[in-house]
PDB file of N, CA, C, O and CB in Angstrom:
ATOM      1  N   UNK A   1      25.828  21.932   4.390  1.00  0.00           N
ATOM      2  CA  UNK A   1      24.670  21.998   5.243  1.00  0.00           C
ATOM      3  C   UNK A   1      23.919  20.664   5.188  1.00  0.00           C
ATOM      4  O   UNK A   1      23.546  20.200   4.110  1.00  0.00           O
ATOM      5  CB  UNK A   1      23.757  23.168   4.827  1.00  0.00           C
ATOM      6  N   UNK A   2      23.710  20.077   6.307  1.00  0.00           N
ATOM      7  CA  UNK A   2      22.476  18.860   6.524  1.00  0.00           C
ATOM      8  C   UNK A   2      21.084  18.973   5.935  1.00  0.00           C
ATOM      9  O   UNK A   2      20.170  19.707   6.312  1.00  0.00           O
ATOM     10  CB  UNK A   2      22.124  18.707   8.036  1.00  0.00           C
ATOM     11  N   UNK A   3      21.102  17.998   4.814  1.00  0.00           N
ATOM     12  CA  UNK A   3      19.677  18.060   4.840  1.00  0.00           C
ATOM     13  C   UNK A   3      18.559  17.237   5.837  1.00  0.00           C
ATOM     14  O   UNK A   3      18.640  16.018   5.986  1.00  0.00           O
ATOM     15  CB  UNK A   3      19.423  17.728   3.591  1.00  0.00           C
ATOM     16  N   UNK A   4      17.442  18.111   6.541  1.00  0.00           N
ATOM     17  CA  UNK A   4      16.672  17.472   7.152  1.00  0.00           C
ATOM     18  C   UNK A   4      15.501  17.165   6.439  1.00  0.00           C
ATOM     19  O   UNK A   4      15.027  18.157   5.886  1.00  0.00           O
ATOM     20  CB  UNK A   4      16.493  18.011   8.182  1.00  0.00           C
ATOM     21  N   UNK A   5      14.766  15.933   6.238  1.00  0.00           N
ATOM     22  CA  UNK A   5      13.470  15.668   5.946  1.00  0.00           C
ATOM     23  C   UNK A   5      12.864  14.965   7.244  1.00  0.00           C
ATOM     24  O   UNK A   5      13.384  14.127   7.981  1.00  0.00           O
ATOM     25  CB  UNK A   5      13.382  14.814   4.642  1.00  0.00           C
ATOM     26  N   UNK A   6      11.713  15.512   7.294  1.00  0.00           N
ATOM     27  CA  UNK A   6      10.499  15.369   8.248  1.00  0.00           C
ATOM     28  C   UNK A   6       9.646  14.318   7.730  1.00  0.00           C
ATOM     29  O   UNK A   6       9.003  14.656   6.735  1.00  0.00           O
ATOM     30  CB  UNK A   6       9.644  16.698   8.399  1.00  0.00           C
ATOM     31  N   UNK A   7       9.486  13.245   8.102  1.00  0.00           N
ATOM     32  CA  UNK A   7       8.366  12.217   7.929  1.00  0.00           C
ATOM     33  C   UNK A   7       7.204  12.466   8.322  1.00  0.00           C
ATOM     34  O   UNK A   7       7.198  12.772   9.514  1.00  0.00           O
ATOM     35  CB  UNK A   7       8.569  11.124   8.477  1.00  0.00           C
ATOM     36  N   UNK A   8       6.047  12.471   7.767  1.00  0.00           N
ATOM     37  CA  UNK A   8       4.915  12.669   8.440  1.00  0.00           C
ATOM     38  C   UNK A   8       4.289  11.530   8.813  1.00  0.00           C
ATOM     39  O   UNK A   8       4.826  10.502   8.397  1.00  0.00           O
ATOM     40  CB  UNK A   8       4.120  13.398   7.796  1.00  0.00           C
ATOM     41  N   UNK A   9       2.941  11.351   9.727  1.00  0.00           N
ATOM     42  CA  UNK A   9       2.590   9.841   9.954  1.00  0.00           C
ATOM     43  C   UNK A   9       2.363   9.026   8.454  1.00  0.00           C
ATOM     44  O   UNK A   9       2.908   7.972   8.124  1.00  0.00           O
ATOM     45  CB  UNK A   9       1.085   9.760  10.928  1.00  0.00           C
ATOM     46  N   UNK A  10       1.554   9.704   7.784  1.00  0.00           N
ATOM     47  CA  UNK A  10       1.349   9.062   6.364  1.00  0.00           C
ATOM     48  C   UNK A  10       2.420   8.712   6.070  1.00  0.00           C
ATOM     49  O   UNK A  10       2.538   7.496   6.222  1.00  0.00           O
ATOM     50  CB  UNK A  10       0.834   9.809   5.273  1.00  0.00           C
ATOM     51  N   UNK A  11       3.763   9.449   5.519  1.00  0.00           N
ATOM     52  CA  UNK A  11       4.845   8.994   4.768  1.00  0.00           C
ATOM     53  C   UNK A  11       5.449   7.820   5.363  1.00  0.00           C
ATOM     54  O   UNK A  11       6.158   7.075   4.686  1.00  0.00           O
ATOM     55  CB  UNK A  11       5.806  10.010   4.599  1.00  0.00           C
ATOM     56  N   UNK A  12       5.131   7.538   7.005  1.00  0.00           N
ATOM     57  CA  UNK A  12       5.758   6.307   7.413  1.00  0.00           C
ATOM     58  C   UNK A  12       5.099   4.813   7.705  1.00  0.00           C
ATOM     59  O   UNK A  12       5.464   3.693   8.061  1.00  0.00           O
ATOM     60  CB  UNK A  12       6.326   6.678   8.505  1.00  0.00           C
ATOM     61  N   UNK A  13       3.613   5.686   7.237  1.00  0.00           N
ATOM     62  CA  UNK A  13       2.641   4.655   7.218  1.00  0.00           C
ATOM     63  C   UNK A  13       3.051   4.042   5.238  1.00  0.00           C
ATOM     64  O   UNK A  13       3.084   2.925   4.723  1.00  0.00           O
ATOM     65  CB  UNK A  13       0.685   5.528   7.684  1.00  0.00           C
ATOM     66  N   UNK A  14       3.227   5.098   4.826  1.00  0.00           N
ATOM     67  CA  UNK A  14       2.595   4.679   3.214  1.00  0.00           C
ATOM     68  C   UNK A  14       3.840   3.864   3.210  1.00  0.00           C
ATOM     69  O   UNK A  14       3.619   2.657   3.106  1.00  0.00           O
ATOM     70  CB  UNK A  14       2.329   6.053   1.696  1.00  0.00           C
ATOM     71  N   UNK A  15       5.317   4.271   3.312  1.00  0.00           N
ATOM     72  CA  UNK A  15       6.445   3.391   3.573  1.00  0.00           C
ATOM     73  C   UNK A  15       6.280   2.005   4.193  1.00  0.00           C
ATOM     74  O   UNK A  15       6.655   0.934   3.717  1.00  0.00           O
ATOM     75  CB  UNK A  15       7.282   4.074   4.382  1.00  0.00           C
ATOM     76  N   UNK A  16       5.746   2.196   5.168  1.00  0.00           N
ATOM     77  CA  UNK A  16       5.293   0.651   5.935  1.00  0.00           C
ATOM     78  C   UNK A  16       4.898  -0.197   4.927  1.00  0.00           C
ATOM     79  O   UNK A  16       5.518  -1.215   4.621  1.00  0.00           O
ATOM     80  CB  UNK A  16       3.963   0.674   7.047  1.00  0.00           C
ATOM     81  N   UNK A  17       3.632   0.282   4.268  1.00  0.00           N
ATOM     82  CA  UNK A  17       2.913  -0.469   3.584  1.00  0.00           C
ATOM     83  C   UNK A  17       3.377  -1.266   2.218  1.00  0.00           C
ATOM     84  O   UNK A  17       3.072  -2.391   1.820  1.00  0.00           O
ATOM     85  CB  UNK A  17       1.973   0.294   3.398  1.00  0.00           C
ATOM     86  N   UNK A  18       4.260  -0.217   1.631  1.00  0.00           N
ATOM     87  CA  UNK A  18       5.325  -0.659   0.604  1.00  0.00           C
ATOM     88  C   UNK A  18       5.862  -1.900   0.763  1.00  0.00           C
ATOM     89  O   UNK A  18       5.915  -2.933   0.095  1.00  0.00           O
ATOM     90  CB  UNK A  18       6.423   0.181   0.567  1.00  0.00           C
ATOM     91  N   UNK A  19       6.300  -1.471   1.978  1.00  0.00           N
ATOM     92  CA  UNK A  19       7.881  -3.208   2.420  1.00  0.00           C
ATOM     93  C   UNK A  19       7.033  -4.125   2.288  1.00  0.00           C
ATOM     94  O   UNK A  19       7.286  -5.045   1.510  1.00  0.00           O
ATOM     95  CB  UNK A  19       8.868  -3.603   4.445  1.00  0.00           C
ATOM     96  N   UNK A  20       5.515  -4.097   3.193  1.00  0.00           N
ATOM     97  CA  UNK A  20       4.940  -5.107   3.083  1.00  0.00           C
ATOM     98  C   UNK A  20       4.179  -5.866   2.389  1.00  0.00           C
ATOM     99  O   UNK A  20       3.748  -7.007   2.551  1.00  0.00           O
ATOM    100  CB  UNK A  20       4.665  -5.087   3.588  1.00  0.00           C
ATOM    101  N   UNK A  21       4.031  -4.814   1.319  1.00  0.00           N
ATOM    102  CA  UNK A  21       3.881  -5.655  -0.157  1.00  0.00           C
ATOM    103  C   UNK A  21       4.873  -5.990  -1.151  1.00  0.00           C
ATOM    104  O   UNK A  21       4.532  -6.813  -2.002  1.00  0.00           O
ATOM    105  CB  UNK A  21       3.061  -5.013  -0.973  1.00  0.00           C
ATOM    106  N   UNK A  22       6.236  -5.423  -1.212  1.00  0.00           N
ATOM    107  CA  UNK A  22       7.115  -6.090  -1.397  1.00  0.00           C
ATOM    108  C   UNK A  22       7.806  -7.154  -0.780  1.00  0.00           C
ATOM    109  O   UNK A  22       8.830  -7.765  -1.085  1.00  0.00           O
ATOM    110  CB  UNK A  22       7.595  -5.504  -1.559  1.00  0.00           C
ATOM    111  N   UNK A  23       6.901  -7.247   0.288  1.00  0.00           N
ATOM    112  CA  UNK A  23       7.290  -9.199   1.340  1.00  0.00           C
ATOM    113  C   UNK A  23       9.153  -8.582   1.836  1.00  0.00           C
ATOM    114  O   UNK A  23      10.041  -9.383   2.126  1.00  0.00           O
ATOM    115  CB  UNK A  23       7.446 -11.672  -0.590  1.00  0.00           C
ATOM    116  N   UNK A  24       9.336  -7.163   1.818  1.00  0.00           N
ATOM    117  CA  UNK A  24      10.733  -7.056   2.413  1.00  0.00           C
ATOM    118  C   UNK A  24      10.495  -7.016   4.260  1.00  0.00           C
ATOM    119  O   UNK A  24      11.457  -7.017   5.028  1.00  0.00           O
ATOM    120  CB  UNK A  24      11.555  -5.430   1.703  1.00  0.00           C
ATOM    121  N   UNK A  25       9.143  -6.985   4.696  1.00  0.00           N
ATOM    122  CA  UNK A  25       9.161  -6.950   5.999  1.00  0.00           C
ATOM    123  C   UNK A  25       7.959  -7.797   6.070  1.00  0.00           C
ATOM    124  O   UNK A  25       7.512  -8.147   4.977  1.00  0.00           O
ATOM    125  CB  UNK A  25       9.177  -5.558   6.687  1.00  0.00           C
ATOM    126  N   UNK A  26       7.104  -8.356   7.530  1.00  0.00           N
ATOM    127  CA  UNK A  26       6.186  -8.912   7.677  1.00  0.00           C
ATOM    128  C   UNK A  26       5.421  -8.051   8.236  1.00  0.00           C
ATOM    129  O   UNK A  26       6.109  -7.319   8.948  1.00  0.00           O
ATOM    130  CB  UNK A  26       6.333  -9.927   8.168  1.00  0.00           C
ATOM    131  N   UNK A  27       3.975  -7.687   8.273  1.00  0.00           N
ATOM    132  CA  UNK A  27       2.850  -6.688   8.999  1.00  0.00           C
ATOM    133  C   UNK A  27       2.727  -7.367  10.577  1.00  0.00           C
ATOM    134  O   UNK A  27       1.945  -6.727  11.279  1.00  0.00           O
ATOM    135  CB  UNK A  27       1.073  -6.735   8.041  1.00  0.00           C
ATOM    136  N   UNK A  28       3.309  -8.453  11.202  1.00  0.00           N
ATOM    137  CA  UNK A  28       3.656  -8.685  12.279  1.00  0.00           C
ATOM    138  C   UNK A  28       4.834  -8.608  13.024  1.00  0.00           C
ATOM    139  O   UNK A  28       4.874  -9.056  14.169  1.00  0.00           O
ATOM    140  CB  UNK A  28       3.364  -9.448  12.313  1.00  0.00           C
ATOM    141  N   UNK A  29       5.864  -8.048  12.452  1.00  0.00           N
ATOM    142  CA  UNK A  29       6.899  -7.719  12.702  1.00  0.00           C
ATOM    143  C   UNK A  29       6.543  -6.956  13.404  1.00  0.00           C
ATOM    144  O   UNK A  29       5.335  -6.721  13.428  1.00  0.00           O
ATOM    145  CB  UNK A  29       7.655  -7.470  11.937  1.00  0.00           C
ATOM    146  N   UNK A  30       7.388  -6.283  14.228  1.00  0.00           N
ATOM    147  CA  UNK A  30       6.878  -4.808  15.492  1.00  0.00           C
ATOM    148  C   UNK A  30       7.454  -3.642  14.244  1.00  0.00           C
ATOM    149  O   UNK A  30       8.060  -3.828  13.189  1.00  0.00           O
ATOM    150  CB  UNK A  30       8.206  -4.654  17.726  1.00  0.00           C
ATOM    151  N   UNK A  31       6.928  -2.342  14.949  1.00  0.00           N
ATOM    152  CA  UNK A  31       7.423  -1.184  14.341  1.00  0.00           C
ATOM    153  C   UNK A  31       9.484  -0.686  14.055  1.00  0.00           C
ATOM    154  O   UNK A  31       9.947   0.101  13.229  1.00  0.00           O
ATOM    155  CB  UNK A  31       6.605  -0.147  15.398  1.00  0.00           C
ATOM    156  N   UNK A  32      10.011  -1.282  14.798  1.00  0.00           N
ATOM    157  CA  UNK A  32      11.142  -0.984  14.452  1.00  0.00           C
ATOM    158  C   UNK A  32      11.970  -1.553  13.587  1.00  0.00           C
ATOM    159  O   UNK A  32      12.934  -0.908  13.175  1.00  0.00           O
ATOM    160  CB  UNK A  32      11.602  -0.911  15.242  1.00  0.00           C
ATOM    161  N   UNK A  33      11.791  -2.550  13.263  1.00  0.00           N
ATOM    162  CA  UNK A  33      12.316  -3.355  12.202  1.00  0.00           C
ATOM    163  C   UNK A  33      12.156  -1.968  10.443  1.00  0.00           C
ATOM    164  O   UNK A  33      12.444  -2.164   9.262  1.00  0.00           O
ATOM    165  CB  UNK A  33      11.018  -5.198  12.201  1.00  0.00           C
ATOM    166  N   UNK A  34      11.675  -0.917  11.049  1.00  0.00           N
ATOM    167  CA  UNK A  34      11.548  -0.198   9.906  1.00  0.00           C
ATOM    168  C   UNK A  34      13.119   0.234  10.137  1.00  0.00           C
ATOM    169  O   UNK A  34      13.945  -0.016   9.260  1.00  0.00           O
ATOM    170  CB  UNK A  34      10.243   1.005   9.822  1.00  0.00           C
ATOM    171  N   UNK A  35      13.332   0.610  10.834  1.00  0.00           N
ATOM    172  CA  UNK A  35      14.659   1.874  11.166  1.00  0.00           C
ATOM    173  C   UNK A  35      15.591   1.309  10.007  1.00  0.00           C
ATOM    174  O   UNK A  35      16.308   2.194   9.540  1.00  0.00           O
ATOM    175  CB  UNK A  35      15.653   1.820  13.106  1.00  0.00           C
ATOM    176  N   UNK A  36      15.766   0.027   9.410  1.00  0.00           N
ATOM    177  CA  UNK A  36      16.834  -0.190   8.486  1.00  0.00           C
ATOM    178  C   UNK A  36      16.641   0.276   7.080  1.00  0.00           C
ATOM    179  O   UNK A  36      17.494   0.338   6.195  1.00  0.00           O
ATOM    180  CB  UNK A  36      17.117  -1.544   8.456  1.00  0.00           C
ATOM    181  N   UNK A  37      15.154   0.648   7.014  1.00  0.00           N
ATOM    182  CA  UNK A  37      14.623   0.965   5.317  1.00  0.00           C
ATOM    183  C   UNK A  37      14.537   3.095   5.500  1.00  0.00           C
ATOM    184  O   UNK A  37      13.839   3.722   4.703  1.00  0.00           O
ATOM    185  CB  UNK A  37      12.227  -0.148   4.898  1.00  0.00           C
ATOM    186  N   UNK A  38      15.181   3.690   6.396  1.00  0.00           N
ATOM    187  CA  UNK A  38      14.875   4.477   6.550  1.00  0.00           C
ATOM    188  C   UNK A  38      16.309   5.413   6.941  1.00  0.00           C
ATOM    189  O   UNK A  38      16.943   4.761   7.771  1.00  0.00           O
ATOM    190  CB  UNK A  38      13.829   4.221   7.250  1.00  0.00           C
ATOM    191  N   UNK A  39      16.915   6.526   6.663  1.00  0.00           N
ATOM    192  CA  UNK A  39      18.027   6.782   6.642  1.00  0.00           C
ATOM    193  C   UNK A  39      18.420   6.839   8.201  1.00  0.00           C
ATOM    194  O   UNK A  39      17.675   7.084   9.150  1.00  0.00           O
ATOM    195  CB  UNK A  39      18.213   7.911   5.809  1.00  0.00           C
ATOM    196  N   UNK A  40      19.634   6.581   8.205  1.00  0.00           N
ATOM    197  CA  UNK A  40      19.742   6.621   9.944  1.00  0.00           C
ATOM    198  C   UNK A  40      19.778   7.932  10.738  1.00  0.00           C
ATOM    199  O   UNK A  40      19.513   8.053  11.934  1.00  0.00           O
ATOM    200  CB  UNK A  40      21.094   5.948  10.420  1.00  0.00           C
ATOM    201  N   UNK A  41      20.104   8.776   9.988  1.00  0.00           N
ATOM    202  CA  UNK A  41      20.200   9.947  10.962  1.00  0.00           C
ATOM    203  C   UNK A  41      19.073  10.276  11.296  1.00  0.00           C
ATOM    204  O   UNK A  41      18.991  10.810  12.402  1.00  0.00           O
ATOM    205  CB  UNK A  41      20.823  11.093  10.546  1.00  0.00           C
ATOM    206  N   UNK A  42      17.646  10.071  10.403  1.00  0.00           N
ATOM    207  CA  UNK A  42      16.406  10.373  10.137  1.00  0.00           C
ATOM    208  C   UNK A  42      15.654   9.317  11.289  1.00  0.00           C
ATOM    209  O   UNK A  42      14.722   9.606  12.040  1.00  0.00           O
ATOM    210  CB  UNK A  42      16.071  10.166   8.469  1.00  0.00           C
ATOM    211  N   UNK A  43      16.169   8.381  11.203  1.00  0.00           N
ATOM    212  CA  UNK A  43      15.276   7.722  12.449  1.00  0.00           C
ATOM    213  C   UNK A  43      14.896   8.316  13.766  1.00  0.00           C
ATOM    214  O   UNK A  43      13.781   8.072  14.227  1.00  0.00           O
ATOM    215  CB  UNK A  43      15.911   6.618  12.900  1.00  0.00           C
ATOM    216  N   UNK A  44      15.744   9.080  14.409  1.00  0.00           N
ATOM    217  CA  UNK A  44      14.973   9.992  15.822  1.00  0.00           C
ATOM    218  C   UNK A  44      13.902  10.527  15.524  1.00  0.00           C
ATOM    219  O   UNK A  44      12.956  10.435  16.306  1.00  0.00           O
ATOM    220  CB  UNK A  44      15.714  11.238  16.457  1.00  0.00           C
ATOM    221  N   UNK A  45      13.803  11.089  14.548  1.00  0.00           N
ATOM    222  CA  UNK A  45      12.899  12.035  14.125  1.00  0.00           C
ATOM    223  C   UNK A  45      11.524  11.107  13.868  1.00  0.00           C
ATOM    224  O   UNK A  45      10.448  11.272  14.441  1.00  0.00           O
ATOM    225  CB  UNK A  45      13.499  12.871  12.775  1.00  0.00           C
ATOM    226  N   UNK A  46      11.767  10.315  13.083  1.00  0.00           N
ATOM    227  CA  UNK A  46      10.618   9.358  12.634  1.00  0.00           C
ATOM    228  C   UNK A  46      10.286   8.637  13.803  1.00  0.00           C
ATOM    229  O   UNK A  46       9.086   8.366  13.838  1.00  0.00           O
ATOM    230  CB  UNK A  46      10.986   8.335  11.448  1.00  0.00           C
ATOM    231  N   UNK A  47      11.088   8.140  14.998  1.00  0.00           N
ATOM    232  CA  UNK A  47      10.485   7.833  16.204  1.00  0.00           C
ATOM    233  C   UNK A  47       9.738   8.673  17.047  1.00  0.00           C
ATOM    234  O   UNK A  47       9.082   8.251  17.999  1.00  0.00           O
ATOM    235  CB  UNK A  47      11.289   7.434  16.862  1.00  0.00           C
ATOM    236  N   UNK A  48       9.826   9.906  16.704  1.00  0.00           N
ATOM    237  CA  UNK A  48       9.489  11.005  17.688  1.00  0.00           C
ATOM    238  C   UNK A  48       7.575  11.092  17.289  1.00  0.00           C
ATOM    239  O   UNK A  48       6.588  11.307  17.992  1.00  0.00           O
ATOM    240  CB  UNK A  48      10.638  12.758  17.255  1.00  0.00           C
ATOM    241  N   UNK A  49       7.763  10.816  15.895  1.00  0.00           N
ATOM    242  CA  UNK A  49       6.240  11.163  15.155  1.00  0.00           C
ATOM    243  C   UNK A  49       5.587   9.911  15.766  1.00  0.00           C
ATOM    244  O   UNK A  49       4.469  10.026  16.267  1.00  0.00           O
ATOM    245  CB  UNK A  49       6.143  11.213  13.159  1.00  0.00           C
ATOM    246  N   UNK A  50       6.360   8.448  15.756  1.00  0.00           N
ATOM    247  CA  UNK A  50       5.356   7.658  15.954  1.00  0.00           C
ATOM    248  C   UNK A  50       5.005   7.639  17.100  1.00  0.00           C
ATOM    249  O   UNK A  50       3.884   7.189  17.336  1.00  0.00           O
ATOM    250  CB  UNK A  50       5.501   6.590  15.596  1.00  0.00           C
ATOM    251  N   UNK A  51       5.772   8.079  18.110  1.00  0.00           N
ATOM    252  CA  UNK A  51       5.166   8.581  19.909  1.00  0.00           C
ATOM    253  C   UNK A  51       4.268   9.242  19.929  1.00  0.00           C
ATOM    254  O   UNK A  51       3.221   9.028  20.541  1.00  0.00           O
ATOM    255  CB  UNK A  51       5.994   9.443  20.891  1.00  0.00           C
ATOM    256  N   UNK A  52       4.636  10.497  19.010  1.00  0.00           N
ATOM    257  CA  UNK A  52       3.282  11.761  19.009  1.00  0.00           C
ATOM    258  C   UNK A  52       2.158  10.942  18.642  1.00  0.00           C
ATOM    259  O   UNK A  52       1.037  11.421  18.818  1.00  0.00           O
ATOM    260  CB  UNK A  52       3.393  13.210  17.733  1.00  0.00           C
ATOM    261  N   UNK A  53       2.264   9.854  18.190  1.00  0.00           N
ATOM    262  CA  UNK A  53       0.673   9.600  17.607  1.00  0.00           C
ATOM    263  C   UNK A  53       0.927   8.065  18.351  1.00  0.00           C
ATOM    264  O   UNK A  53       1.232   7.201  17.529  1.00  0.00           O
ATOM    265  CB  UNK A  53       0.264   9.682  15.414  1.00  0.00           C
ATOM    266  N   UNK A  54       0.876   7.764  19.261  1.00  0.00           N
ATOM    267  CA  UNK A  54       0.934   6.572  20.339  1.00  0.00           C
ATOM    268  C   UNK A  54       1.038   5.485  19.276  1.00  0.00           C
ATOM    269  O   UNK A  54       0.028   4.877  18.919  1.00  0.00           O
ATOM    270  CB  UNK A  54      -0.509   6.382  21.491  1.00  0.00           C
ATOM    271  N   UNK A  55       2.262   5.225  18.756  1.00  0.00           N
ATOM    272  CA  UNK A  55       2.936   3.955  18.644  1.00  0.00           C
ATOM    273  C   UNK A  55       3.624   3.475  18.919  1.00  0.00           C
ATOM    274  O   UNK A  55       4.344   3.699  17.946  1.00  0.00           O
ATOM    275  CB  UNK A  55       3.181   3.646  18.111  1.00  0.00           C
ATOM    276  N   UNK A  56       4.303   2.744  19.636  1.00  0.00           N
ATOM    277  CA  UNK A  56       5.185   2.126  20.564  1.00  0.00           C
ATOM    278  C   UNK A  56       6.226   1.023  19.291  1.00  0.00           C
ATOM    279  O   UNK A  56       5.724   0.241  18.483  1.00  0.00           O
ATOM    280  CB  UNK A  56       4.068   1.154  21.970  1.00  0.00           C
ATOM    281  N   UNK A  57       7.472   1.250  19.443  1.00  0.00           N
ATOM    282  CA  UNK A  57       8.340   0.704  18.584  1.00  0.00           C
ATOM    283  C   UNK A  57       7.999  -0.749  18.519  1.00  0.00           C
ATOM    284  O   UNK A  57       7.965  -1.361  17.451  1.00  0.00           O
ATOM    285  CB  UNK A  57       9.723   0.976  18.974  1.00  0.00           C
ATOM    286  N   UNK A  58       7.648  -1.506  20.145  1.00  0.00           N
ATOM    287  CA  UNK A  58       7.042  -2.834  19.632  1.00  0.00           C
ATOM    288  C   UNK A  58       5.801  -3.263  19.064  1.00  0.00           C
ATOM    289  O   UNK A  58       5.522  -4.346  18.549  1.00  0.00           O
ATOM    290  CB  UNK A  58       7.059  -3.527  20.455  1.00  0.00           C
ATOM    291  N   UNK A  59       5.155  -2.324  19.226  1.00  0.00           N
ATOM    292  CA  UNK A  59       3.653  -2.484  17.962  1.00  0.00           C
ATOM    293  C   UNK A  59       3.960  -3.144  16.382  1.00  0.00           C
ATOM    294  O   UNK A  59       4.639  -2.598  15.513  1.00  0.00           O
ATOM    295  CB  UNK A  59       2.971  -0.610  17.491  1.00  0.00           C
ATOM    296  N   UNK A  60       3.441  -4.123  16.306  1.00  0.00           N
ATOM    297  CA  UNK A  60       3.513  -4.743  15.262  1.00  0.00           C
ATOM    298  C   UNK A  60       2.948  -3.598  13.926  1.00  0.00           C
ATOM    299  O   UNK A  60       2.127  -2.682  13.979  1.00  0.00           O
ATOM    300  CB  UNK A  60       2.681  -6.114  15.548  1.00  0.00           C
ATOM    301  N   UNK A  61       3.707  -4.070  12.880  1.00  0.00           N
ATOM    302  CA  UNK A  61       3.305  -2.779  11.618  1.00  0.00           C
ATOM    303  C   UNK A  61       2.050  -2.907  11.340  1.00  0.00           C
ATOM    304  O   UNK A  61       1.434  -1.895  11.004  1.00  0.00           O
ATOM    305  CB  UNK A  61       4.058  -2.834  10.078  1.00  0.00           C
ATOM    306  N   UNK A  62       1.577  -3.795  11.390  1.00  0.00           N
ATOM    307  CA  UNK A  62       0.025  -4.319  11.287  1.00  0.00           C
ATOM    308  C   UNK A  62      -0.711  -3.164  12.110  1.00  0.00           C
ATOM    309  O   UNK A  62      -1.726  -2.808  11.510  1.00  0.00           O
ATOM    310  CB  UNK A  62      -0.276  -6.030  12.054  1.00  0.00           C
ATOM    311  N   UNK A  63      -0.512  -2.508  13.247  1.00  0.00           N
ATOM    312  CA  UNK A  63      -0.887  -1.748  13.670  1.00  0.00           C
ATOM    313  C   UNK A  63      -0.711  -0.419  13.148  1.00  0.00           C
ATOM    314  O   UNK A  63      -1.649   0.292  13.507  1.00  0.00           O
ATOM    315  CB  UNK A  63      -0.637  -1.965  14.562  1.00  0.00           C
ATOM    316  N   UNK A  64       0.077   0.151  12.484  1.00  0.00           N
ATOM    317  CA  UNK A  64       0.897   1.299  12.222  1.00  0.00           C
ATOM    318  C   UNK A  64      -0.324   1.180  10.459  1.00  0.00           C
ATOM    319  O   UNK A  64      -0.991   2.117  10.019  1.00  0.00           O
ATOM    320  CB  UNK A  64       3.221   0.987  12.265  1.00  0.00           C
ATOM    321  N   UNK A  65      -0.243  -0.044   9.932  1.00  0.00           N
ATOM    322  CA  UNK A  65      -0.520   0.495   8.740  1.00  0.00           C
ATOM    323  C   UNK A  65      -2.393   0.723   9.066  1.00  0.00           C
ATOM    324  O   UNK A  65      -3.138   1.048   8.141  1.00  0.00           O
ATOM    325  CB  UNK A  65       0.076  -0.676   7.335  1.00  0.00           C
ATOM    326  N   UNK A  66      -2.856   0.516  10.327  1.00  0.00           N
ATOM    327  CA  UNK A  66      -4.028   0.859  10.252  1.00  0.00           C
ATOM    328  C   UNK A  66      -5.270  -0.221   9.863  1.00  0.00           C
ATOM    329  O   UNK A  66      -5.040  -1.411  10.078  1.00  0.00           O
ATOM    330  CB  UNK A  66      -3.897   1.851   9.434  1.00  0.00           C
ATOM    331  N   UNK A  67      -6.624   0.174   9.277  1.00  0.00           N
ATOM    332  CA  UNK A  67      -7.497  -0.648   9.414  1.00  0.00           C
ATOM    333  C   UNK A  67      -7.678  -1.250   7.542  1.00  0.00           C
ATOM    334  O   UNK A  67      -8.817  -1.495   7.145  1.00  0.00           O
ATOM    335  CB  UNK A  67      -8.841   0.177  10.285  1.00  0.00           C
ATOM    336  N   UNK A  68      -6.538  -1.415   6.624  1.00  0.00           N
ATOM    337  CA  UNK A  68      -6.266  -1.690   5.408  1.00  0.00           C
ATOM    338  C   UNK A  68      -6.495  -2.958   5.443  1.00  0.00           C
ATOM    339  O   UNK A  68      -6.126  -3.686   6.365  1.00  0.00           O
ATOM    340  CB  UNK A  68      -5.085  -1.317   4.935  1.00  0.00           C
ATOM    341  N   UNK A  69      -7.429  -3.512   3.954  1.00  0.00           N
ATOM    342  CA  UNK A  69      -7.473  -5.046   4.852  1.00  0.00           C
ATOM    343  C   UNK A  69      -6.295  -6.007   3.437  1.00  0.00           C
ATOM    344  O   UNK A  69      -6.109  -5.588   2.295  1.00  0.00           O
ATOM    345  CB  UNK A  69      -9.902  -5.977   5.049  1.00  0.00           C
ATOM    346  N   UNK A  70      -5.871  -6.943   3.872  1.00  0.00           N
ATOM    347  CA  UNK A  70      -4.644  -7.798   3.971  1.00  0.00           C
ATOM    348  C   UNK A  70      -5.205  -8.857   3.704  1.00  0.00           C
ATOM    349  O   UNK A  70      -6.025  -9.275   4.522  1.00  0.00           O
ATOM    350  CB  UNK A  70      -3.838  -7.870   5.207  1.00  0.00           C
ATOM    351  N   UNK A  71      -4.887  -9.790   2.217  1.00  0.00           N
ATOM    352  CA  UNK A  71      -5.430 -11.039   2.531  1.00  0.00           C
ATOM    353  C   UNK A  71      -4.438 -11.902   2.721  1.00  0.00           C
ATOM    354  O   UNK A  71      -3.375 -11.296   2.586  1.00  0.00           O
ATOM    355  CB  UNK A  71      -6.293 -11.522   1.612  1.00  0.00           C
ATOM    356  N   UNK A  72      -4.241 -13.213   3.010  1.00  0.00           N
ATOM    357  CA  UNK A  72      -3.382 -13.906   3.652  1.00  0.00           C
ATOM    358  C   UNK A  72      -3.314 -14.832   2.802  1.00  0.00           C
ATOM    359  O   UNK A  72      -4.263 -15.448   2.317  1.00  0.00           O
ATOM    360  CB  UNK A  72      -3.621 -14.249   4.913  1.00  0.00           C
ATOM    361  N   UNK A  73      -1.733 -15.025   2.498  1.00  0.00           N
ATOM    362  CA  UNK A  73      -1.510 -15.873   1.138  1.00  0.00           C
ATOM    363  C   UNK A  73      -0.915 -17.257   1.199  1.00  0.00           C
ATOM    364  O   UNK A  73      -0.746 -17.902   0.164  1.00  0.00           O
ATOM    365  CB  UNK A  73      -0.579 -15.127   0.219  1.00  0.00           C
TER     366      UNK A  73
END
């Protein structure tokens, strides 16, 4: 049997935020550049949440992680 896990906005926000303090992604990068840190079958699903909540795959993550503030190094 398949296991399904459901991302919620948080879990793909708090994920976002991870890469980008591990410098594995940039917070100007757009939103899809996630799909590789994220299992593939699971990606429809995780695209589907970020529509429900109006994010557009080219929205930079900077957008996705919200109003967190970032200092610039």
């Amino acid at each position: 049997m398949l296991q399904y896990t459901r991302y919620s906005l948080d879990a793909i926000r708090n994920e976002a935020c991870e890469l980008v303090r591990k410098g594995l992604v940039d917070r100007k990068q757009p939103i899809y550049v996630l799909c590789q840190f994220f299992p593939r079958d699971e990606w429809e699903s995780i695209e589907c949440e970020l529509e429900r909540n109006d994010f557009l795959l080219r929205d930079q993550i900077l957008d996705l992680m919200g109003c967190e503030e970032w200092r610039e190094d």
